[in-house]
N, C-alpha and C positions, 0 to 999 in steps of 0.2 A: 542607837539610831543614827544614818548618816546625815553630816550636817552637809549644806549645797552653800558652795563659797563660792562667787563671783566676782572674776575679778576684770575689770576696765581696764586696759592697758597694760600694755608687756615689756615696759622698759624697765629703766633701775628699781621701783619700790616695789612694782605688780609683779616682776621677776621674782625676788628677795620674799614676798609674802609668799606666794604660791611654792616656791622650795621649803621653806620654811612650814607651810601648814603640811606639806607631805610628810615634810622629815619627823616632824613633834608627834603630828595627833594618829589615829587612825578613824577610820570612819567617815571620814574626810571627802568629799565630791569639792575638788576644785578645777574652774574654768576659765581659760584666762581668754578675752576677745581683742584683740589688736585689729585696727580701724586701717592701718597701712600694710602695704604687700610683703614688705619684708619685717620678720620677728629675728632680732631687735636691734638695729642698728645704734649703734653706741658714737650719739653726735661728739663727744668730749673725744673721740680717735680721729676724727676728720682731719686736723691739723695731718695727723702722722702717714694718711691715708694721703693724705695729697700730694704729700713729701715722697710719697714712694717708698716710705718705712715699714709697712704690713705686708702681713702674708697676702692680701688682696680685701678688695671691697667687702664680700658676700663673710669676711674674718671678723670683720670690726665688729663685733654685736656681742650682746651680753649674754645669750644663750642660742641655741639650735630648741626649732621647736620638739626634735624626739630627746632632749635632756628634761624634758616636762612629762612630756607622753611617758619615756622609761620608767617614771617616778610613779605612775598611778594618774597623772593628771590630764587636761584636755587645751587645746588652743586653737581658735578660729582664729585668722589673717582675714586681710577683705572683710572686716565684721565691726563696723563702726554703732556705739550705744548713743543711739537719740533721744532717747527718755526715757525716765522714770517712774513706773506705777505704784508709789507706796504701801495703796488700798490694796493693790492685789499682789506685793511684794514679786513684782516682774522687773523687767528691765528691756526697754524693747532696743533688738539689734538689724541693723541696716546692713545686708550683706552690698559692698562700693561697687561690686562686678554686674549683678542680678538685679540689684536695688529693690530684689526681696527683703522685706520684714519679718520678724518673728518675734516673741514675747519668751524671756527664760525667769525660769522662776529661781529666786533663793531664800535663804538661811541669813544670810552672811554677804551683804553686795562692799565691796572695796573698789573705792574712785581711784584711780590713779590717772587722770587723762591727759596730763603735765600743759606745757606750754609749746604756743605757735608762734615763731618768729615776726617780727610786725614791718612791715614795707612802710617806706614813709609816703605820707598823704600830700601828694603834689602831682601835676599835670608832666603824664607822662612815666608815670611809676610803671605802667603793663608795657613797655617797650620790650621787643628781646633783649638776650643778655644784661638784665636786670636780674640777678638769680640775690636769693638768702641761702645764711650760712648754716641750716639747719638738715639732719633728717639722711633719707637713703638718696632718694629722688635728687634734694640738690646737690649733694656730695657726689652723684655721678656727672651732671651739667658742670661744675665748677670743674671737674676731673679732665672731660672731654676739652673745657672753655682756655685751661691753663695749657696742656696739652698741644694745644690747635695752634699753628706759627703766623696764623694771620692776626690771630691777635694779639699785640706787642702790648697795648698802655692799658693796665688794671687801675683803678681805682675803689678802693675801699674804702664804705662809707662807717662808721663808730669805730674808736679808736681804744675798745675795753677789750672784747673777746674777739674784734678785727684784727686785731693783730698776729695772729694767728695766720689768717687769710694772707697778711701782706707780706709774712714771710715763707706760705708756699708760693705766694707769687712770686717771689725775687729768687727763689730757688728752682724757675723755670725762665729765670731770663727775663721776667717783664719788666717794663717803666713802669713802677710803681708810685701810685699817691695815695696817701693817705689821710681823712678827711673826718672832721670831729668838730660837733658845737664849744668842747670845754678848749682850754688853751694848754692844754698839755694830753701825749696820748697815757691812758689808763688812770686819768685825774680824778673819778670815782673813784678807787679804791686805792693808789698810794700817794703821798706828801710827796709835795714840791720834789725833794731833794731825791728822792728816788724816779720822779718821771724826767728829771733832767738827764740822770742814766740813759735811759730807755732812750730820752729824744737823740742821743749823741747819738747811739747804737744805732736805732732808725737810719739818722741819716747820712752815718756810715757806711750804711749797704744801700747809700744811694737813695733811700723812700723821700719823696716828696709829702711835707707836713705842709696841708693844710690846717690848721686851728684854728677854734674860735668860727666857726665857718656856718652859718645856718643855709641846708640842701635847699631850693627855692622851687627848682623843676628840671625835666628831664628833656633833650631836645636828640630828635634820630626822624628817618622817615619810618624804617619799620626796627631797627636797631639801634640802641643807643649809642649815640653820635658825643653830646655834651651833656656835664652836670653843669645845672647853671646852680650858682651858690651868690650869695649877699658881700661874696668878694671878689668874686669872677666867674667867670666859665671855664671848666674844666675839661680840655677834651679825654676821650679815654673808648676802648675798645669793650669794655666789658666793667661792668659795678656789682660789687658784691656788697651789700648791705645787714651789717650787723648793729642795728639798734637800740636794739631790745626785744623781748617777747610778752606776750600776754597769756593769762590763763586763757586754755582751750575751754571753756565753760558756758559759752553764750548757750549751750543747750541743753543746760540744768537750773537756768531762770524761772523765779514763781516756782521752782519745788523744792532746789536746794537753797539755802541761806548763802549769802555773798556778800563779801565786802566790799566797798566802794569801787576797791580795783578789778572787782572781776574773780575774785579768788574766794575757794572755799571755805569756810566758816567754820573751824572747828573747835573740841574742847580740848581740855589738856589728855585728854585716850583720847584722841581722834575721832569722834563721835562728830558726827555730825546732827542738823535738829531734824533729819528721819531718824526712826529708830531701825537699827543693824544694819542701817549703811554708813559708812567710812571713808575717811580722805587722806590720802598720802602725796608726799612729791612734790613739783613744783608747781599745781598747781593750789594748795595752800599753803598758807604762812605759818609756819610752826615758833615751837618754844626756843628764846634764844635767851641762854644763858646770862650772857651779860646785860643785854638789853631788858630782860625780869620780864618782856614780852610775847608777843607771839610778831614776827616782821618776816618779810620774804629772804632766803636763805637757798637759792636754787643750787642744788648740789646733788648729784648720782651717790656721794659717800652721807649725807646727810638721807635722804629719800632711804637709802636701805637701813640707816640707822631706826629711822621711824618704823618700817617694815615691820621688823626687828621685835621690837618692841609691842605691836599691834598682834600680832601674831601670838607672844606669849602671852597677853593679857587677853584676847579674842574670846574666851567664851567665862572668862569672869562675869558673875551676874554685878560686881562692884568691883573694876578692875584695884590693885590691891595698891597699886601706886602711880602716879600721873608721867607722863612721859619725862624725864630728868633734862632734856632739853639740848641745844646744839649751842658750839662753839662760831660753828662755820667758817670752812679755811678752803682757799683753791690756790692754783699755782698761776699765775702771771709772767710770761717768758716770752723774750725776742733776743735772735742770736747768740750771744754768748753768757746774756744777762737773765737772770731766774729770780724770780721774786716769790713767794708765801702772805698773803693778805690772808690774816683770823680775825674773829672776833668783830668787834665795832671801828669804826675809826670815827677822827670828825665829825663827817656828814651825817652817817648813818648813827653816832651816838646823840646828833642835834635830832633826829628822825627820830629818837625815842625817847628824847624829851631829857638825857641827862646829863649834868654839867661836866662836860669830860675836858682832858687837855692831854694832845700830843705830844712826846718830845722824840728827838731823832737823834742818835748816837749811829759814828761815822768813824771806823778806825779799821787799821790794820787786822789782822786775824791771826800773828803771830807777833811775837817777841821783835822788838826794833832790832835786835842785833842778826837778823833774817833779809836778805838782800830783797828789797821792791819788789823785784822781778820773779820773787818767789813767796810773798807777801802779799796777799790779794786785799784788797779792802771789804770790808764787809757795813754793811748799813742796816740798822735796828730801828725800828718805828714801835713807841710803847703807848696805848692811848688807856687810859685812867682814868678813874673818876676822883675831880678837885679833891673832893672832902675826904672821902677813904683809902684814896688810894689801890683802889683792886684795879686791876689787871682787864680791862672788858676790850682790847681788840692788842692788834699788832701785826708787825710784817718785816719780813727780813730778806735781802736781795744781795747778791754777789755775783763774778764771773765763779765764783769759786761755786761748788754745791752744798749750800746752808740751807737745802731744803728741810731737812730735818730738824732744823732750827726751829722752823716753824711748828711743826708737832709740837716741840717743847710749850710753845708760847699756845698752842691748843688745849693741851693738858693743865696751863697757868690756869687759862680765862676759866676752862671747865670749872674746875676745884678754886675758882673764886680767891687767888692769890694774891698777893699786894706787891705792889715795887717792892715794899721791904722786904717780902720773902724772894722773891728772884731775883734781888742784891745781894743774899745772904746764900742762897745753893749754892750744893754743896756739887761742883763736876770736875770731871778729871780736868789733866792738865797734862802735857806734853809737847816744848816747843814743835816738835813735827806737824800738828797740829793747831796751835791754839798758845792761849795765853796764860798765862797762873790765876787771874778771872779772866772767865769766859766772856764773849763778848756781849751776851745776856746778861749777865753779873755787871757787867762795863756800863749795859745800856738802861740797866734799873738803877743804879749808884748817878748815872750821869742825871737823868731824869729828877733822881730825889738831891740831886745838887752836891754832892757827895765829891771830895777832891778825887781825881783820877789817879789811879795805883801808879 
């Protein structure tokens, strides 16, 4: 008998399931409905997009809709889900063009609705050239806004995934500022000694660091003119605002369960409390390894993992085992400096309630008798828990590429490893390269106090 799989959105997780049920099962009836005109623009290429680094805009996405269709499957565009009929296992969909309605029935409903970028709430936010940094729609506006010679001064507001923005700004020639409540830019997710990197690099390439700076309001007659901020006024031609996001879910209230933030409710299978409807993505908070919780975790490689997962357990009547849980790691980079945040750090280990402590190891990445100039430094951020010792976050930054380093310190946190075991791995070694311990090896020895080799 065919089963009727529905699926809510067509970006990383709703992509990932819908190939994945074609490829597994047969018998299969899958539907995927995306609320926006274009299927599926992939916001995590926008950086590379702005830069002028892609084959073109209509490239960046994670699928073409006839790579669905090919497969046995279906996809509406223009087809946003307003609500949920449990009683009658429907899902009503709002065609955005027609703003016809319709009722589709299933088996099988998978939420993936993810998150919408958040404008800050001050006089004067609908101004033109106030755009966010998400999506098809603003990646062409910011595209056009950088582009255009009339406007010289950009200002970027969040100083975590803004960075980004501010360096396709300066790669078109603009005055760039850049503009953050915390006192360092990407001070959520790396220590001190790594955002003083970054701040050098910044304002290297000339970016103006505002810190510490709370947005107050926006001042233009019909275009913005001035940010006014609690430390000045800022003038500028154009603001790209990267804040934050929230779950897209205000239209699953009273029928789906939510936690305080807005975000979906789920069990360790992704269950949600209707029965055969499910949640993936960024709009819920999944299992994170080290945290022994469920916390937000927004990640395209994390979203297909769960897929993943969902899909091979999907018609278990007792799925046979609970999702095993994420690391979560993204990449953090301006100009020549590249950083890997996994795991917990600090903030986010006090967010889950566990006595953790940072330490930071700072060295060479080869043998001293290697001339500076060809001797990069490299920096290790190890964050642990007091008592045990395991491994529940980290991050590792160079001009050098130690992004892979990072993987390493993903695979730590996964399999729940101690400083003492990533003092004690076992890696090559090769001055061309590296040290006789690694600088993983360096920065778990340095942490557990350990004399340095």
């Amino acid at each position: 008998m065919t089963k009727k799989i529905v699926i809510i959105g067509a970006s990383h997780p709703g992509h990932e399931a819908a190939i994945e049920l074609l490829d597994r099962y047969k018998n299969v009836d899958v539907q995927v409905f995306e609320a926006s005109d274009f299927v599926s623009f992939m916001s995590c290429g926008m950086k590379l997009f702005l830069e002028g680094k892609t084959t073109g805009q209509n490239n960046v996405r994670n699928f073409e809709p006839n790579d669905l269709i090919e497969r046995g499957g279906k996809i509406e565009n223009n087809s946003q889900a307003i609500a949920i009929n449990p009683d009658k296992k429907t899902v009503t969909i709002k065609n955005t063009v027609t703003n016809n309605t319709k009722d589709v029935s299933y088996d099988k409903l998978i939420l993936t609705p993810g998150v919408v970028p958040q404008n800050i709430p001050v006089e004067g936010n609908d101004l033109d050239n106030i755009f966010l940094m998400r999506g098809y729609s603003w990646a062409s506006k910011i595209d056009q806004a950088l582009k255009d010679s009339s406007i010289k001064k950009v200002a970027v507001i969040g100083a975590g995934n803004g960075v980004s923005a501010v360096e396709a700004a300066v790669m078109h020639g603009k005055e760039v500022t850049l503009i953050d409540i915390n006192d360092a830019p990407l001070a959520n997710y790396l220590p001190k000694e790594f955002t003083d990197v970054f701040e050098n690099e910044l304002k290297d390439k000339n970016v103006n660091l505002v810190m510490g700076a709370k947005v107050t309001g926006f001042k233009g007659d019909q275009a913005v003119k001035t940010i006014v901020t609690d430390k000045g006024e800022i003038e500028t031609d154009l603001v790209i605002i990267t804040v934050g996001i929230k779950a897209n879910t205000d239209w699953l209230k009273g029928v789906v369960e939510l936690n305080k933030q807005g975000y979906i409710e789920t069990d360790e299978y992704f269950r949600t409390n209707l029965e055969d409807v499910y949640a993936l993505g960024d709009a819920i908070w999944p299992y994170s390894i080290p945290a022994g919780k469920h916390i937000p975790i927004p990640s395209a490689t994390a979203s297909r993992h769960e897929a993943e997962y969902l899909v091979n357990h999907l018609f278990e009547a007792k799925p046979s085992r609970p999702f095993y849980g994420l690391a979560g790691a993204q990449l953090l980079e301006f100009g020549d400096v590249h950083a890997v945040a996994t795991g917990l750090n600090t903030r986010t280990a006090k967010f889950a309630g566990i006595d953790a402590k940072t330490s930071v190891y700072v060295d060479h990445l080869r043998p001293d008798f290697i001339p500076e100039e060809d001797n990069p430094l490299g920096y290790v951020a190890l964050t642990y828990n007091a008592s045990s010792h395991q491994i529940l976050g980290g991050a590792v930054m160079s001009k050098y590429d130690l992004t892979g380093q990072g993987n390493v310190l993903s695979l730590a946190i996964s399999h729940k490893l101690t400083l003492e075991d990533l003092a004690e791995q076992d890696f090559f070694f090769s001055p061309s390269f590296d040290r006789q311990w690694n600088i993983l090896n360096l920065a778990a020895q340095h942490a557990l106090g350990w004399a340095k080799f």
